[in-house]
C-alpha positions in Angstrom: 63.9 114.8 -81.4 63.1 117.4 -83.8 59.1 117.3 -83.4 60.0 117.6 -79.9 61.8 120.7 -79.7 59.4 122.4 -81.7 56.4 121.3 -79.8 58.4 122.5 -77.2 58.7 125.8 -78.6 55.0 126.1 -79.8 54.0 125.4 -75.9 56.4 128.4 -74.9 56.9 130.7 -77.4 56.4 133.9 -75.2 59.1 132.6 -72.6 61.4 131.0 -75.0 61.4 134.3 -77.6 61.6 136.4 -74.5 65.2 134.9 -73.5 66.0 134.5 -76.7 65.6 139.0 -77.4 66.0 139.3 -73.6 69.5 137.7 -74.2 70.2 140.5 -77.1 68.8 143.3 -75.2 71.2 142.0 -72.3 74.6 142.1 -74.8 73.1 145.6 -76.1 73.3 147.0 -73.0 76.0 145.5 -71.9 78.3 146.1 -74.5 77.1 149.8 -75.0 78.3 150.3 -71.0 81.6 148.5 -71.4 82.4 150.3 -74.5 81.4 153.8 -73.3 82.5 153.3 -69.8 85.6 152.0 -71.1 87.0 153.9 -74.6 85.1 157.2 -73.3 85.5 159.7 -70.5 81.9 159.1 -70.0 81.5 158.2 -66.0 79.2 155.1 -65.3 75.7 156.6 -64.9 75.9 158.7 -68.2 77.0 155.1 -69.9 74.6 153.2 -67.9 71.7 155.8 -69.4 72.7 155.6 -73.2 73.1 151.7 -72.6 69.9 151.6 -71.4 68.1 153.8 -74.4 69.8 151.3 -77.2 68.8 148.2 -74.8 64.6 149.7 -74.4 64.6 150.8 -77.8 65.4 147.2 -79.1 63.4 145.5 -76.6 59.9 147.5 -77.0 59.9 146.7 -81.0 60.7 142.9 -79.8 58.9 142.5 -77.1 56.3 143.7 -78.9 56.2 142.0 -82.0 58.3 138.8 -81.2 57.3 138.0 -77.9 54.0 138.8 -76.7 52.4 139.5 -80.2 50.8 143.1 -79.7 49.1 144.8 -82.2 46.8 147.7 -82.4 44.4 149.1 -84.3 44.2 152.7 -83.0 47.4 155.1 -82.1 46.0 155.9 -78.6 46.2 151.8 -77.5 50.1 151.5 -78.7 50.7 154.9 -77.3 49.3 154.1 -73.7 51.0 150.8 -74.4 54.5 152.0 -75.1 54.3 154.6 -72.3 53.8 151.9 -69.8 57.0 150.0 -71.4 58.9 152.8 -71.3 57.7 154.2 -67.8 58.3 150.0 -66.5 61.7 150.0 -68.2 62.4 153.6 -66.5 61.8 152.0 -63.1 64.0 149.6 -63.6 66.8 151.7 -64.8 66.4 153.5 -61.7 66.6 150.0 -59.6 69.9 149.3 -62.1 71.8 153.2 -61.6 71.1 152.2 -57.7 72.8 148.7 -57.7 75.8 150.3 -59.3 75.7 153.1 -57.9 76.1 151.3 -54.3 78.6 148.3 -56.1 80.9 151.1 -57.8 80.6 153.9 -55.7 80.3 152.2 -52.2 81.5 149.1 -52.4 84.6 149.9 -54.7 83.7 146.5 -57.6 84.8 146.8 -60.8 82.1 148.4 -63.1 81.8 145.4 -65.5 81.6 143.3 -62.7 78.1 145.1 -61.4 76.6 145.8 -64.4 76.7 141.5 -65.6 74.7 141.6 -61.9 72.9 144.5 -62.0 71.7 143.5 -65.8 70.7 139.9 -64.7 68.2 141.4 -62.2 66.7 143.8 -64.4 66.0 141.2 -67.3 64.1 139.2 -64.9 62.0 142.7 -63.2 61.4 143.5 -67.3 60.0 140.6 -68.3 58.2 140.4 -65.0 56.5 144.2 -66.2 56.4 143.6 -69.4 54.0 140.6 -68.8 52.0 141.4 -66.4 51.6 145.5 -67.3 52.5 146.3 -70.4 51.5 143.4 -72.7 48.7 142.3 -70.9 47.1 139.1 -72.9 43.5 140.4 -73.6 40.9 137.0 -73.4 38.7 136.6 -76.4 34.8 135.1 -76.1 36.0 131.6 -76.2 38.4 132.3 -73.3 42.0 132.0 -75.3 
């Protein structure tokens, strides 16, 4: 059972590390809203933006070094890399202030309540950018 969950895990490493710090990132976020949102006189979208920094912060270094093992030899590659993280997590912090932004504000739901919603559909367009655009898996001669 054992040798099977780590073969498991050697065949999908990437997706399985990705929910595992996808997962943190999420309770990051989350908890930064609820406790700002909540204890402060901060209003949603100012809670929803500091959330967000703690969550992208956290993710880039684990993303990065956990999940789709990216390393660099010159500044100017991380730099363009980490730009197109940040610009593909600021899209979707702009898709996340316009879900609650429409639950809160004009559909009257409980803040908590459309952030656990808003926060499953942005952990899904992340990991969906951070594949595909940011870390992009570069082929070597032998085609691995």
């Amino acid at each position: 059972m054992l040798d099977r969950a780590k073969n498991y895990y050697r065949r999908k490493r990437n997706m399985t590390n990705y929910v595992i710090f996808g997962v943190s990132a999420f309770i990051i976020s989350f908890l930064v809203f609820a406790l700002l949102e909540q204890l402060t006189s901060l209003d949603w979208a100012t809670a929803n933006i500091i959330a967000w920094i703690a969550a992208t912060i956290f993710g880039y270094y684990t993303n990065r070094s956990y999940v789709f093992h990216s390393h660099h030899e010159k500044f100017i590659a991380e730099a363009i890399e980490m730009a197109r993280f940040f610009l593909g997590r600021g899209f979707t912090l702009i898709a996340e202030q316009l879900i609650l932004w429409i639950g809160i504000r004009l559909l009257g739901i409980y803040a908590l309540v459309v952030k656990l919603l808003a926060q499953i559909i942005v952990t899904i367009l992340n990991y969906i950018i951070s594949k595909f655009l940011v870390f992009k898996q570069k082929e070597t001669k032998n085609g691995k």
